[in-house]
N, C-alpha and C positions, 0 to 999 in steps of 0.2 A: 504494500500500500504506500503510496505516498501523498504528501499533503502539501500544497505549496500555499504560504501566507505573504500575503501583499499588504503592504505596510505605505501606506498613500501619503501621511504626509508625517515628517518630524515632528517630534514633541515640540513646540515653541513657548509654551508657558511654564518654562524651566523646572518643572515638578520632578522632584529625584527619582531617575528612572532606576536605580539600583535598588530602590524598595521592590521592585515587582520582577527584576532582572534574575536571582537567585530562584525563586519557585519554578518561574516562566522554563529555567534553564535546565531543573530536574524534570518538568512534564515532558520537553523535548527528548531528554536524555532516555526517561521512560518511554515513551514514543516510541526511540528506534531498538529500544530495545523487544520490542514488539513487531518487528520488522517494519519499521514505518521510515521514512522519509521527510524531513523536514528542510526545507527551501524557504527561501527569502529573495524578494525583487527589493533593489534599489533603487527610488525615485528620487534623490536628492539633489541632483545636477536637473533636472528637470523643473521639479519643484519650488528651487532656489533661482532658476532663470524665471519661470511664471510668475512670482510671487515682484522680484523687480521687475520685469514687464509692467507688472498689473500697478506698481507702486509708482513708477515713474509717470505710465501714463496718466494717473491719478493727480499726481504732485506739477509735474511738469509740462503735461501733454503732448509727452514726446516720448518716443524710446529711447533708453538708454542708449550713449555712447559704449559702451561696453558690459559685458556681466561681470561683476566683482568674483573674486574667488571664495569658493564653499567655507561659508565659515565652522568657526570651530564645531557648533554644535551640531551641523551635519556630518561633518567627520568623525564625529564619536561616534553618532547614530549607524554608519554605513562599519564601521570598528564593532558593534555591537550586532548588527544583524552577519555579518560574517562568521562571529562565536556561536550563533546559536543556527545558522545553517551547517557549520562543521561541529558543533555538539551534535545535531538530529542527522548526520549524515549525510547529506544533501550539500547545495550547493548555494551561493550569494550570486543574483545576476544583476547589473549595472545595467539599466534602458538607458540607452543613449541614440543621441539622432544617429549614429553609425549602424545602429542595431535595429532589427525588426523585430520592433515591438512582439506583437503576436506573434513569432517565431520563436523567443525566449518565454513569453509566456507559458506557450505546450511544452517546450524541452522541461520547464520548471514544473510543469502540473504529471507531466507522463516521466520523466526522469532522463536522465543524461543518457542512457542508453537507446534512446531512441531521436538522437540528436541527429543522425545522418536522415532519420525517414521522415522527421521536420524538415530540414532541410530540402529536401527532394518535394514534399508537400509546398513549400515554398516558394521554389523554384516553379513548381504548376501554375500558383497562383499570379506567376509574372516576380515573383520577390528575388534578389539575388542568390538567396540559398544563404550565404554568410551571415555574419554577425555576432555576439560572441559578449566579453561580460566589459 
């Protein structure tokens, strides 16, 4: 079995996520010990460009001259779901405009092992086949 959890957007209201980090981490652990599968998608470079899109348009009424880089608190978060995809066995995948979306989705929901017949699934629907974490 496996289970892939999508995790949309980063904590932002600074609440210690190490309160809920510790339990989270033995259900996972239990998990695969149960022959399960636990996965993690990464929206943070994503999420952190929309979030300034959306700010600047607001503020400024103009797009940004550039995307600032992922601050700290996204890079703990992307630190954090990597632990708990390689505690449950499974993997961390990064969506990035390089990557097709829905093509890392399925590898993440069906497992790494069937990343080449995604692939080939991909490639049908017109998609490059590629992409990657």
């Amino acid at each position: 079995m496996t289970i892939g959890i999508f995790l949309a957007r980063a904590q932002r209201d600074g609440a210690p996520i190490v309160m809920i980090f510790g339990p989270l981490l033995a259900m996972i652990r239990k998990f695969k010990e149960n022959n399960g599968t636990f996965n993690t998608v990464d929206v943070a470079a994503e999420e952190h460009e929309r979030f300034e899109r959306e700010f600047w348009l607001k503020v400024h009424r103009e797009e940004p001259p550039k995307i600032s880089p992922l601050p700290e608190f996204y890079r703990q978060t992307q630190a954090a779901y990597k632990v708990l995809a390689t505690s449950g066995g499974g993997s961390m995948k990064s969506l990035t405009k390089d990557a097709k979306i829905n093509q890392q989705v399925l590898i993440l929901a069906f497992g790494e092992q069937w990343q080449s017949q995604v692939a080939a699934f991909g490639r049908g629907l017109g998609g490059s086949g590629g992409g990657g974490q």
